[in-house]
Structures are given as structure tokens and as C-alpha cells.
C-alpha positions in Angstrom: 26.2 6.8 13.9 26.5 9.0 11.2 25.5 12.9 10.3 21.5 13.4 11.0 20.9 13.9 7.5 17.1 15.3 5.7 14.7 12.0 3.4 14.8 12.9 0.2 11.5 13.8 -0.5 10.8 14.6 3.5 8.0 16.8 4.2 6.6 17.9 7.4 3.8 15.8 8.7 2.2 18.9 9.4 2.6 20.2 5.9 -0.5 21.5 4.5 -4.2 21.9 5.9 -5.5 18.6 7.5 -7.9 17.2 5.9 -11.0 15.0 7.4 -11.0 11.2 7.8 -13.2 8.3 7.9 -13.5 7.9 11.2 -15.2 5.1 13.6 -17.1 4.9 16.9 -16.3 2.1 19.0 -19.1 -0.1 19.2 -21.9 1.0 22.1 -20.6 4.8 22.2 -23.5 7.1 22.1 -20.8 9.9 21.5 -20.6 11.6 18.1 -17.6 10.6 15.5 -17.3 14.4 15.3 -16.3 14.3 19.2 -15.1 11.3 20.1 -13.9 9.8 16.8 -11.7 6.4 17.0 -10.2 5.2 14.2 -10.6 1.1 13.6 -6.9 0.8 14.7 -7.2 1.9 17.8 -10.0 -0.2 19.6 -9.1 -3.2 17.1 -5.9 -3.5 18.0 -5.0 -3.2 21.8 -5.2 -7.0 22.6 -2.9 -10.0 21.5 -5.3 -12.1 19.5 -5.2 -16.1 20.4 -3.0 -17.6 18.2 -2.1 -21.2 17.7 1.4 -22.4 18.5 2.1 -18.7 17.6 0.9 -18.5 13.9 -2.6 -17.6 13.2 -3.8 -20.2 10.0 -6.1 -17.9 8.7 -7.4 -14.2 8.8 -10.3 -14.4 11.1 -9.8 -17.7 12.8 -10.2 -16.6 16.1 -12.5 -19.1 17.6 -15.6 -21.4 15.6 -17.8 -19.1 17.2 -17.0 -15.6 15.9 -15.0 -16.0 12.5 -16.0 -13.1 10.6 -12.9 -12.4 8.7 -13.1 -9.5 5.7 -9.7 -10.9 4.1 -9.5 -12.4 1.2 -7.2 -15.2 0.1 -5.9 -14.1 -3.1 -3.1 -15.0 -5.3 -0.6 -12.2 -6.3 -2.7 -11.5 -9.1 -5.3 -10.0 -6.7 -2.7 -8.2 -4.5 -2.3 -4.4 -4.4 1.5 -4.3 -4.4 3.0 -4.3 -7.8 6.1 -6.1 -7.5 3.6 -9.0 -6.5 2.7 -9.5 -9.7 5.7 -11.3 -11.2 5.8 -14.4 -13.0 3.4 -16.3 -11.2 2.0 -19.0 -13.9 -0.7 -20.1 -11.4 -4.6 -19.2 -12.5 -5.6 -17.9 -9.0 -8.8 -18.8 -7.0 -10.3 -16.4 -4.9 -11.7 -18.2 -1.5 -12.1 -17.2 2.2 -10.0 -18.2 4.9 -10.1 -21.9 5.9 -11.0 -22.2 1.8 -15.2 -21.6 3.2 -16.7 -21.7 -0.2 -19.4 -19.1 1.2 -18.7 -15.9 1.7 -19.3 -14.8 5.4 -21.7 -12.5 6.3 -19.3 -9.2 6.2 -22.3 -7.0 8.2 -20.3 -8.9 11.0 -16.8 -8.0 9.7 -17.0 -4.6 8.8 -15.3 -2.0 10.9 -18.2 -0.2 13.3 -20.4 -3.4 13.7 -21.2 -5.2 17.0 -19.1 -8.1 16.0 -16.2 -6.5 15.0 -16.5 -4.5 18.7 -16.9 -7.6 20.4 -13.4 -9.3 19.1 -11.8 -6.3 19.7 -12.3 -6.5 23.0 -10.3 -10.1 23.3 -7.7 -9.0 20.4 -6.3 -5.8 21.5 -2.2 -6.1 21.3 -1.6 -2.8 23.0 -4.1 -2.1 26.1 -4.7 1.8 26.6 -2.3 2.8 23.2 -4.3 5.4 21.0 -2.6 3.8 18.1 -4.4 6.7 16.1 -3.1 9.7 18.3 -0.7 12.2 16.1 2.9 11.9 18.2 4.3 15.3 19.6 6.8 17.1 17.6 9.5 16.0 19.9 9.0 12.0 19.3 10.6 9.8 17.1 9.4 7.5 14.9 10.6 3.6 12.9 9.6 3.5 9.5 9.7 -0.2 7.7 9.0 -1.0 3.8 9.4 -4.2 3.1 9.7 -5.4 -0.4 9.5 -8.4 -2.2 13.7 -8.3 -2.5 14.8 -5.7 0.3 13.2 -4.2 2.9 14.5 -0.3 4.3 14.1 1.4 7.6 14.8 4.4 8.8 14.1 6.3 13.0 13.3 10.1 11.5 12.0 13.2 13.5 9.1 15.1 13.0 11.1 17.4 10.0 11.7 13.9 8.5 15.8 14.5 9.4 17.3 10.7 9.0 19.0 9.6 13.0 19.5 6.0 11.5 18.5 4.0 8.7 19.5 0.7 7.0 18.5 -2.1 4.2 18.6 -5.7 4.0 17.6 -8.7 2.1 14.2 -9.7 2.6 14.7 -13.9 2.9 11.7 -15.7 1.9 8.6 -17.2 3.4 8.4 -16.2 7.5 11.6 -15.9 8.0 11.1 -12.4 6.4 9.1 -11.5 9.7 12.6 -12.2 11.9 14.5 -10.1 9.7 11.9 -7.4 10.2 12.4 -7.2 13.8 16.3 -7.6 13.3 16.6 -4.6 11.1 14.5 -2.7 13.8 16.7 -3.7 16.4 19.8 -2.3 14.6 18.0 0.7 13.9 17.2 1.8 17.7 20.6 0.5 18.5 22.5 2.9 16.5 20.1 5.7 18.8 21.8 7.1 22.2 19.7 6.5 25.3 17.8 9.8 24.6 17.3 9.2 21.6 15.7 5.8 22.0 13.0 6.8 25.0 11.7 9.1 22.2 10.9 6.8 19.7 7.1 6.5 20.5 6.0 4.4 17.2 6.9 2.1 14.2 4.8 1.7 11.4 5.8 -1.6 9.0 4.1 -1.9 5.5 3.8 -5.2 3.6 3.5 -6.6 0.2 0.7 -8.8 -0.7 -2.7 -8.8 0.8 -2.2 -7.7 4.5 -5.3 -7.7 7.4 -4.3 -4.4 8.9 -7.3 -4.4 11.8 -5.9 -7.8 12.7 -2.5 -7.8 12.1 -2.4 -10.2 9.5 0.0 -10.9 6.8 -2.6 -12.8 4.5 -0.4 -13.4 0.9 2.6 -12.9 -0.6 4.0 -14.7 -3.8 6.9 -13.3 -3.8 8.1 -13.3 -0.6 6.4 -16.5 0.0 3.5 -16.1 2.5 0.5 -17.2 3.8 -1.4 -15.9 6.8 1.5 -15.3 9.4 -0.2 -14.0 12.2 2.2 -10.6 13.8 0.1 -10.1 16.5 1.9 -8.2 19.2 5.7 -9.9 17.8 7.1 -6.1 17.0 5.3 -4.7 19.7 7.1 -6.9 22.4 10.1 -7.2 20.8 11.0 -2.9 20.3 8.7 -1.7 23.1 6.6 0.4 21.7 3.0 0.3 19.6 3.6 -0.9 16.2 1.2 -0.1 13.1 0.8 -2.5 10.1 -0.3 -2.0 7.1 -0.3 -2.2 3.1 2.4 -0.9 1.2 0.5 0.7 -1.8 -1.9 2.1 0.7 0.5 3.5 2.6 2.6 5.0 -0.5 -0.4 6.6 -1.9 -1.6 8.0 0.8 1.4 9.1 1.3 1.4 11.4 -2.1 -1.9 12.1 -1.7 -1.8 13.8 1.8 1.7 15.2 1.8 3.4 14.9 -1.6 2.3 15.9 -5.1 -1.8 15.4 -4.2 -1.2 17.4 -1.0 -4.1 20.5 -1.2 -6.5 18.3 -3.4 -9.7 16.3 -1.6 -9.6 14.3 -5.2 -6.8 12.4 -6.5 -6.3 8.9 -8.1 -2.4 7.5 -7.5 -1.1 4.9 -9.1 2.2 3.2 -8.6 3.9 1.6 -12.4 6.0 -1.0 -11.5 6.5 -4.9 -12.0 2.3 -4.3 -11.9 0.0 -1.3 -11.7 -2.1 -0.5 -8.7 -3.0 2.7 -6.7 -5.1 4.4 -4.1 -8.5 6.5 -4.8 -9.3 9.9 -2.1 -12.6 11.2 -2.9 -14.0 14.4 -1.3 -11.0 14.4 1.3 -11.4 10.8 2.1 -9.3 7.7 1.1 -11.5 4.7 -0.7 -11.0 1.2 0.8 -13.1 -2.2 0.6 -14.5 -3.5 3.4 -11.6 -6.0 3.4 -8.6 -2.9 3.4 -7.4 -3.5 -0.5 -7.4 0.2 -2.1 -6.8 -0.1 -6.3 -6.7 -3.1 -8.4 -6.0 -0.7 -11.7 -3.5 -3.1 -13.1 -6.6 -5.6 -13.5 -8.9 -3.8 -15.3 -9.7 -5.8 -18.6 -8.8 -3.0 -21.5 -7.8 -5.6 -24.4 -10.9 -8.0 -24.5 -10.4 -9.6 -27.6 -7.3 -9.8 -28.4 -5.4 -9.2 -25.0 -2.7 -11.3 -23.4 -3.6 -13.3 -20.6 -2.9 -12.2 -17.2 -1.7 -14.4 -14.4 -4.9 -13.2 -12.6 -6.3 -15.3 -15.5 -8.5 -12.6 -17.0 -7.7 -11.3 -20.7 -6.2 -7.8 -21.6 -5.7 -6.7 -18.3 -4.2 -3.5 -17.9 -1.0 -4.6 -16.7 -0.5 -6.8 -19.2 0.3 -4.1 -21.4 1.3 -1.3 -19.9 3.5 -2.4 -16.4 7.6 -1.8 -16.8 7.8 -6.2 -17.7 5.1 -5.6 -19.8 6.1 -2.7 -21.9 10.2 -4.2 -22.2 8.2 -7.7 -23.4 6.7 -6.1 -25.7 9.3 -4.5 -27.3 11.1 -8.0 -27.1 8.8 -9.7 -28.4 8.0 -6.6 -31.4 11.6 -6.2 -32.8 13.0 -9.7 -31.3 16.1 -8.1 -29.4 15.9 -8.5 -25.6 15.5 -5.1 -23.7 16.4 -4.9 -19.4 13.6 -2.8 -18.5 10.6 -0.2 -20.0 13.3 2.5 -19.2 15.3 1.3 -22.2 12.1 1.4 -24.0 11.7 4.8 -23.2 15.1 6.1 -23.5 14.8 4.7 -27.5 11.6 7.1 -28.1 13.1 9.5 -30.0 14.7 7.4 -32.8 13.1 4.0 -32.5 9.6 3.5 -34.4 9.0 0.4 -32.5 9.9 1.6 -28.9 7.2 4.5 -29.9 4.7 2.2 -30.9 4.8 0.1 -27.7 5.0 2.8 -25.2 2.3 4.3 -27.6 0.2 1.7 -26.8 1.2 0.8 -23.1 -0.3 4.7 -22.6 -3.5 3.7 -24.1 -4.5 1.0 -22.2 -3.6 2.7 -18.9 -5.8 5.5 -20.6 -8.5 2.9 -21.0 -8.4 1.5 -17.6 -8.6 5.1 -16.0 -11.4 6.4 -17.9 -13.6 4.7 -15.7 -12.1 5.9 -12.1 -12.1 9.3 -13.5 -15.8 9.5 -15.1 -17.1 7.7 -11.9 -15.0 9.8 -9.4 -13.8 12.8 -10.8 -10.4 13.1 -9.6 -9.0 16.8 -9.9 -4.8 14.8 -10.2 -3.4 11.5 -11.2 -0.2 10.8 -9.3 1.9 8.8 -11.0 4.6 6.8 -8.6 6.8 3.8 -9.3 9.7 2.9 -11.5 7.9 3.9 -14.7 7.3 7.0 -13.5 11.0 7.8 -13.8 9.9 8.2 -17.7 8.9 11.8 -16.6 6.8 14.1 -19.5 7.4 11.1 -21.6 4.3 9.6 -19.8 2.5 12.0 -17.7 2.1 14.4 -21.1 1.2 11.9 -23.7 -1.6 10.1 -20.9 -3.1 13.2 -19.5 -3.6 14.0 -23.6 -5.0 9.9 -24.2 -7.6 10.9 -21.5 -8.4 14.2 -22.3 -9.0 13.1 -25.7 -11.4 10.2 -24.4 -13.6 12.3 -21.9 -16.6 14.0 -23.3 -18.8 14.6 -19.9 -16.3 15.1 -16.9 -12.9 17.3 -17.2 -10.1 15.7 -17.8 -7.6 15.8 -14.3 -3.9 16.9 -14.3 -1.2 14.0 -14.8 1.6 14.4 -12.2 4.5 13.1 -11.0 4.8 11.4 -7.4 7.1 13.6 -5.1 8.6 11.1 -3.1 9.7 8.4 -6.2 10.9 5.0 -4.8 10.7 6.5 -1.3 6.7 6.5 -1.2 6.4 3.6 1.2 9.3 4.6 3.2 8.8 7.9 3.5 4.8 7.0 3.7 5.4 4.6 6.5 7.5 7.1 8.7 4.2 9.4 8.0 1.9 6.8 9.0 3.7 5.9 12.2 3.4 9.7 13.2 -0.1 10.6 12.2 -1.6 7.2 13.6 -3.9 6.8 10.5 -4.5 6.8 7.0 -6.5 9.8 7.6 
């Protein structure tokens, strides 16, 4: 084992005044959430759910009786991880699980109602864990991001210094889910004995559309899956209470809470990549559906009429213009000379007309499909994360000008930079696993 080195980008999970939650009473408490607040995490998720021959089919299917799942099926047009958007030809269909062509009644699914309570009580993976209780400063914690082509982990300490860390190919389909608990295992291996009773928590985020309250991994195109049930799998095989969650969630509230949004209640963060999505926190709280998906900003129609189609199979959708493919496409497609990536776009700014006009209009339709998150929420910073966000001034300046110009009744926030870059989820997840909640 190597040097203990700092993340890049580490901060202290302490850093800067907490701020409050959304927090949930178990069901049947008479206590106050100010008191005896539990996050959904923690009386969701202490029980192995039944499973059949060790995969669950379908978010929810628990037993014909009490199937109130809140997850969507969704292709990877409707997932909040932007490298899920990729080349997938396929007009998606939304449906529930088990393709029910009626939505269930989601007063049953939503965190805080009796039904929710009652299959917590059989589901529970991790009997008597506060899976939401901050660690001590002393513990350790496992970090996983897994992408749709590698997935990274590091074991960090509460100053975020590095004791082991490590990358691998993530294969495709379920196998992805084995190499998950592999790369773990060399991770903790690499720890002496000390080290290893310290590790108190792992936190993995997913691609796709992930159940977090049941421990779900509902759909990923890339990676290739559908509803592979992880139940207790990590739990058992390191020893030790294991979060799941979404990876955009996770990176944005990551920025929000300790990076570049860190002292602001408001802030809208959204990750440029292979897709656009992002996170909302309003008045100090983080905005979720019912169902866990945070920001589906790549997907906001902006070019009606005359708009490309998207492989969500709407017109004009934001990322259809202004994600990193998008933007290097156009340019392709503009001046007929193939172009790697947006960066090269970018990087010909200065003394090509037709790299200007592209990015020039990639910034206005992300302009476009903000002005509505900003007039209906106010945020006081956009935090801008992902591979286009490596563009720097070249974007934050000209956008936070697009929307300024555009806003005639609320003020127009502050365009930033994400602190932790490519290391949001990473660094995010390590965060996670030590606070216990997005919170």
C-alpha cells in the first residue's frame, strides 16, 4: 500500500454550517421530526427484502399483496445520469414495473405512509444500523462510482486523505454487480487489520434509474440492466452497512453541500456530459420525486419546431443541442470535418466562426431550458459539473450573460464551476457514506 495521499477536491465532511434536511418519521411515531427525525434510509432499509432465486424482477414486487413501487421503468432517455444517454435509437415507453399499464396508487409508496412503514418492517437488510447516523471522525469509509465504462473506489478518512483506491472496467449487464463487490474487496484488502475494523460504511452510486429505499438497480442502457435486486449482496459480502444510491444525485449534492454551492440554501447543479441532468436545493433542502430522480434538464423541449429528435423521442430537447456529442455533432455536421469531442469545439473559439456559432447556440438552449428552474425556484448559483465544464469562462460567462439577458422578474443567479470536476460522484459517494444522507 502506497503513501496516504489527500482527493483532489477533498473537503472536510464537516466543512461549512450544516444545513437542515427532509427528514421522515417512521410510521406510528408520535415523536416530532425535529426530535426524533429518521431519514427513509434508515427504517427502509434494515431487512433483506424476499427476493426470487436472488434477483428481484421488478421495483416493488415484493408480494401480490403490497406492490406499491414508486420506480419507474424508463429507458436511458429518462435516466438522470448523463453518460446514459448515448446512442440509444429506441423511442422509449415509460411503464411501471411488471409493465401495469396503471399507475399505482403512490399515497402507498411515498416515503412516510403506512404502507411504505409496513414493508419496511419485512425489508430491512441491516437490523439495528442507523444507516443515516454521521460516522465519528475516527471511522473510515468505501466510496464506489460506477460508470457506464469504469467504475473507481477509494477507503478515505474523515480529512478525505486516500488509504487505498482503485479502477476497473465496468463489464456489462449483472455481471457489473460482481465486479462491484470485487473492487471492494481489493480495496479493504490493501487496509492493515486496524485499519479495516474502522471502516464503518460504503456508499455505491449507480447509473441509470436506481430504487435507493429498496435497493434496486431499476435501468441501465449502457451498462445493460434491468431491475437487479442488491439487497443485502454488499452488506454481507464486506461486513459492514452499505448505502446505494444515484450517481447525479449523489454528485450534486455533493457540490451543493460541500463544494462550490457549499454556504447557499439555493442552488441548481447540472452535470454536461454525454447528456445534461442535475440536482435542485431549495431553501436548504434537496428536490426529489416521489420516485428518487432529481433533474431531467437535458429533456427540456427548447427547439420545438425545428429541433432534432431526441432518443427520449421528444423534439428539441435540451441535450440535443447543447450536451459534449451534441455540440462536436454539430460542428460535424456544420463544416463537414469530424471533431473528437465539444472540447475541440471549444478550443477552436477564438479563430473558428463555425465552432462560435455552435457553442453559441449549444449556450442558448441550456439558457432556455434553465429559465424555467430559475424563474420557478430562484436559485442564488448554477453549478456547473461534467466534462463540458472543463470549457471554464468559455461557458459559465457567456450563459450566466444568456440568462441574465432573458430574466426580467427574478435576478439572475451566479454561473460557477463545480469544485470537485470528474470526482463529484467519487468524492460525493465517500461524503454520502459518512454523513448517512443526502441531507
Amino acid at each position: 500500500m502506497g503513501t496516504a495521499q489527500p482527493a483532489a477536491g477533498a473537503t472536510r465532511p464537516d466543512a461549512g454550517s450544516p444545513r437542515p434536511g427532509p427528514h421522515v418519521v417512521a410510521p406510528g411515531s408520535a415523536a416530532s421530526p425535529r426530535n426524533t427525525a429518521v431519514h427513509p434510509a434508515t427504517w427502509l432499509r434494515s431487512k433483506s427484502p424476499s427476493t426470487r432465486d436472488g434477483h428481484a424482477p421488478g421495483a416493488g414486487q415484493l408480494d401480490s399483496a403490497t406492490q406499491p413501487s414508486a420506480a419507474l421503468h424508463l429507458d436511458a432517455a429518462h435516466s438522470n445520469s448523463p453518460n446514459l444517454r448515448d446512442g440509444d435509437p429506441a423511442q422509449p415507453t415509460a411503464t411501471w414495473p411488471d409493465d401495469r399499464t396503471a399507475r399505482p396508487n403512490t399515497e402507498q409508496a411515498r416515503p412516510g405512509s403506512e404502507a411504505v412503514g409496513r414493508i419496511a418492517e419485512a425489508e430491512q437488510p441491516h437490523a439495528g444500523t442507523m444507516l443515516d447516523a454521521v460516522l465519528p471522525d475516527d471511522a473510515l469509509v468505501l466510496g464506489m462510482d460506477v460508470g457506464g465504462t469504469t467504475m473507481k473506489g477509494e477507503i478515505t478518512d474523515a480529512a478525505g486523505v486516500v488509504l487505498a483506491s482503485g479502477a476497473t472496467a465496468t463489464p456489462h449487464g449483472e455481471a457489473a454487480f460482481e465486479a462491484m463487490g470485487a473492487l471492494g474487496d481489493r480495496l479493504l484488502a490493501e487496509l492493515t487489520d486496524e485499519q479495516r475494523g474502522r471502516v464503518a460504511r460504503a456508499a455505491v452510486v449507480l447509473p441509470g434509474i436506481v430504487d435507493h429505499i429498496r435497493s434496486i438497480a431499476v435501468f441501465s442502457s449502457n451498462v445493460g440492466w434491468r431491475d437487479v435486486h442488491i439487497g443485502d449482496r454488499f452488506i454481507k459480502r464486506w461486513n459492514m452497512p452499505v448505502l446505494i444510491e444515484h450517481d447525479v444525485a449523489v454528485a450534486g449534492w455533493a457540490e451543493w453541500r460541500y463544494g462550490a454551492g457549499r454556504d447557499h440554501d439555493s442552488v441548481c447543479v447540472v452535470i454536461l456530459g454525454t447528456g445534461i441532468s442535475g440536482t435542485l436545493s431549495v431553501g436548504g433542502r434537496l428536490v426529489r420525486s416521489e420516485y428518487g430522480q432529481t433533474g431531467e434538464y437535458g429533456h427540456i423541449p427548447v427547439r420545438h419546431a425545428d429541433g432534432l429528435r431526441c432518443p427520449c423521442g421528444n423534439i428539441g430537447c435540451v441535450e440535443t443541442v447543447a450536451s459534449g456529442a451534441a455540440i462536436a455533432r454539430a460542428y460535424s455536421r456544420r463544416t463537414g470535418t469530424e471533431i473528437d469531442s465539444a472540447a475541440d469545439v471549444f478550443a477552436l473559439l477564438d479563430t473558428d466562426p463555425d465552432a462560435k456559432a455552435v457553442v453559441d447556440d449549444a449556450i442558448s438552449a441550456l439558457a432556455d431550458g434553465l429559465l424555467g428552474i430559475v424563474h420557478a425556484a430562484c436559485p442564488q448559483l448554477i453549478v456547473l459539473g461534467g466534462g463540458l465544464a472543463g470549457a471554464g469562462a468559455a461557458l459559465t460567462e457567456p450563459l450566466h450573460r444568456t440568462i441574465a439577458e432573458r430574466l426580467r422578474l427574478v435576478p439572475a443567479p451566479r454561473v460557477v464551476l463545480g469544485e470537485f470536476g470528474a470526482r463529484a460522484g467519487l468524492a460525493g459517494a465517500a461524503l454520502f457514506a459518512r454523513r448517512g444522507a443526502l441531507e
